[in-house]
C-alpha positions in Angstrom: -7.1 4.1 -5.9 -5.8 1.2 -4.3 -3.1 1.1 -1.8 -0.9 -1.3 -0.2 -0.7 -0.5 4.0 2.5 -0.9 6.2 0.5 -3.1 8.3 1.0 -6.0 5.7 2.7 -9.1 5.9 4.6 -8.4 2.9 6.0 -5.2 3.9 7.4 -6.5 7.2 8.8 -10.0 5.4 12.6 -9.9 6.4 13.0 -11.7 3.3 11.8 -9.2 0.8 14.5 -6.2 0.1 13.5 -2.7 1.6 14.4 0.2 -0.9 13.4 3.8 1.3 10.4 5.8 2.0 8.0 2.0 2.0 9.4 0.7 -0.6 10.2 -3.3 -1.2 11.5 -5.5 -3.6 9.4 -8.6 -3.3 12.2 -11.7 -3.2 10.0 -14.6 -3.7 6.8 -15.5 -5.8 5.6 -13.9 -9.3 5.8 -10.7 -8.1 9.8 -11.4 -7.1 12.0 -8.1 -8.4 9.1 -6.0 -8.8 9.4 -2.6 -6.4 5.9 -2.3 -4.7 4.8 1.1 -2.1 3.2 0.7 1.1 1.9 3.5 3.0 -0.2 4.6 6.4 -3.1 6.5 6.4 -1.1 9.5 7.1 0.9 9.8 4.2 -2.4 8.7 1.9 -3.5 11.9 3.0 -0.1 13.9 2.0 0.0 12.2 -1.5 -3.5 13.0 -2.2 -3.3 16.4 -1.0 -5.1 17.7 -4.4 -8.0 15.9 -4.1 -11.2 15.3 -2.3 -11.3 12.2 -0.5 -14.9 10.6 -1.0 -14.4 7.7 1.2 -11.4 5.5 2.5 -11.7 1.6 3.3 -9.1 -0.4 4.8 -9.2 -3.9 4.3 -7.3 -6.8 5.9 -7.6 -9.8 3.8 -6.5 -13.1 5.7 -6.5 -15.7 2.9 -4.7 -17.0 0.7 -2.5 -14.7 2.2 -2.5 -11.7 4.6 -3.0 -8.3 3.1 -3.6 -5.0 3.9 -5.1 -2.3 1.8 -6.5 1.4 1.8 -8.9 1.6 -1.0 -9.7 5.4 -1.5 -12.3 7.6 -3.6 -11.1 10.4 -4.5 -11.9 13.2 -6.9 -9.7 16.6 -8.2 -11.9 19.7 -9.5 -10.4 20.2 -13.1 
């Protein structure tokens, strides 16, 4: 699973509309009007809560643009 971190540029754009609970409306570019989620680690943690975490990355990627990301590895027992 992929997901976006509060530490992001995009999250913290004035620009971009905030909804509640780290969610934004992007306001420019081709992702303008679509609602996207940022978390922390913490709240990673509490939405996975089912599953076992296998391993969690976070990567800050600095071009083109600045972006922050938890990728996760996680598995549920069925």
């Amino acid at each position: 699973m992929t997901f976006n971190s509060k530490f992001s540029r995009s999250y913290n754009n004035p620009k971009n509309t905030v909804l509640k609970d780290g969610t934004i409306i992007k306001q420019e570019g081709i992702e303008a009007g679509i609602p996207h989620c940022y978390l922390d680690e913490e709240e990673i943690y509490i939405l996975i809560k089912d599953f076992e975490i296998l391993s969690m990355k976070y990567i800050e990627d600095i071009i083109p643009t600045r972006s922050n990301k938890y990728f996760v590895l996680a598995k549920k027992e069925i």
